[in-house]
N, C-alpha and C positions, 0 to 999 in steps of 0.2 A: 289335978293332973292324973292321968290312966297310967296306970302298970303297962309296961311293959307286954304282958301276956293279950291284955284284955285289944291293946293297939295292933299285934299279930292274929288276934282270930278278927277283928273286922277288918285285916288285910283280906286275910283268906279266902272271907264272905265274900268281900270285893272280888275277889281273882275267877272264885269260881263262876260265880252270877255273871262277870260278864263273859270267859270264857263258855257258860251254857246259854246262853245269850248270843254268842258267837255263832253255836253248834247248829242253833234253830233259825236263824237269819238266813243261816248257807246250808241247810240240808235236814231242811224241816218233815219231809217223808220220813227219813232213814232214824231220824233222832224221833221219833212219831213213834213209828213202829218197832223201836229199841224195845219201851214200853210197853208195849203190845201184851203183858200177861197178866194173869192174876184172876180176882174177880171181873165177873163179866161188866161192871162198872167201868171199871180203869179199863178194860179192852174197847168198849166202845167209845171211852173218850179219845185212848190212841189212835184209833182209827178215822175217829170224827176229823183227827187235828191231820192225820195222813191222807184221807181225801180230799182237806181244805189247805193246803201249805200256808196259804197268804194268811190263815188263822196265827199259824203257830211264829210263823214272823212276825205277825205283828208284836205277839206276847215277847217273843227278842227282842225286838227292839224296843219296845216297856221296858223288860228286864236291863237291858242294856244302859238307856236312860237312867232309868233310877239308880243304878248301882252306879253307876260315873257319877251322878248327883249327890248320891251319897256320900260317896268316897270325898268327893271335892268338900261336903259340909263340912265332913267329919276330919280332915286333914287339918293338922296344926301346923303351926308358924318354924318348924322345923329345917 
């Protein structure tokens, strides 16, 4: 049986994953180019994903997926 603690951070995981899952499904520009700083790596990935939306949607709805998948494996008889 899991503690207690260990059952609230893979809530959390859950909550945020699909909430940023959310973010890029509905407003894949805007969450793109949040991003947009640092090295010039990470700036042309942001941009790559902010001129392609239907990229970074897809990756939400992956993300989304999985982490509802997840969540479901990993949920006890509670």
């Amino acid at each position: 049986m899991q503690g207690v603690w260990t059952r609230r951070l893979k809530e959390t995981f859950a909550i945020l994953t699909v909430g940023d899952g959310n973010v890029e499904v509905i407003f894949p520009k805007e969450h793109s180019l949040l991003w947009e700083f640092g090295p010039s790596r990470v700036r042309n990935v942001a941009r790559l994903f902010a001129e392609n939306p239907n990229l970074i949607r897809l990756l939400g709805t992956v993300r989304l997926s999985s982490a509802s998948g997840w969540r479901s494996a990993n949920t006890t008889g509670r």
